[in-house]
N, C-alpha and C positions, 0 to 999 in steps of 0.2 A: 504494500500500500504506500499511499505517495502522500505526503502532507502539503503538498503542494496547493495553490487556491484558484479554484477553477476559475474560467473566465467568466465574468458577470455578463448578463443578457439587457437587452432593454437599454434604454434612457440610463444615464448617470445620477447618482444620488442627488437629490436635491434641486435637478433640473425639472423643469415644468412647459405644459403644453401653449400655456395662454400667455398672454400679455395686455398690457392694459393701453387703450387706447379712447382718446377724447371723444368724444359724440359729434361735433361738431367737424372733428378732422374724415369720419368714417361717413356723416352724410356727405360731404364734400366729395370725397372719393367717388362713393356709388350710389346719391341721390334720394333724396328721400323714401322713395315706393322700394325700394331696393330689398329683398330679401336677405336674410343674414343669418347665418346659422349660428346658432348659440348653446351653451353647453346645457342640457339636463338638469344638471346638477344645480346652475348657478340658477336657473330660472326656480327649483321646488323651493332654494333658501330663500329668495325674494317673494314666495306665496304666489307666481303666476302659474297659472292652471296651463297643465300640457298635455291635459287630455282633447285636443283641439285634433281636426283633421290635419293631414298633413296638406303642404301648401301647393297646388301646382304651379310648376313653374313651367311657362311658356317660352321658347327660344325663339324669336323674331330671325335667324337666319333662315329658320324652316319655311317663314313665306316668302323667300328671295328665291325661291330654287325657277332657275331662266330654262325655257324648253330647247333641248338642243337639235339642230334638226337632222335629220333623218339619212341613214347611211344608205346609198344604194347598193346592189351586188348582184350578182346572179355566181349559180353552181353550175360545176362543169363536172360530169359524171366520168370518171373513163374506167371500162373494164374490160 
């Protein structure tokens, strides 16, 4: 046996996932109507209810899609 200490997995001690950021700098970025994803956790300590549906989110690139036109060809059989 080896007294050796195995490699640790994951994240380093004391490191964390979040950071804090102003309200005012985060509408700026992605504008008021903007959807944001927010931790679980921090929302039950603050008492808002997350038993809500989930949000759909609509991607505006999906109505850009341009028709491309049409390839002609014909087959040429040989046997």
């Amino acid at each position: 046996m080896s007294n050796e200490t195995t490699k640790r997995r994951g994240r380093p001690a004391g490191s964390t996932s979040f950071v804090k950021v102003k309200l005012q700098d985060l509408i700026a970025l992605v504008g008021e109507g903007a959807v944001v994803p927010v931790s679980k956790i921090y929302l039950r300590e603050n008492s808002i209810d997350i038993s809500q549906q989930p949000v759909k989110m609509v991607l505006s690139a999906a109505n850009e899609i341009e028709e491309q036109p049409k390839i002609e060809f014909s087959m040429t059989s040989f046997e």
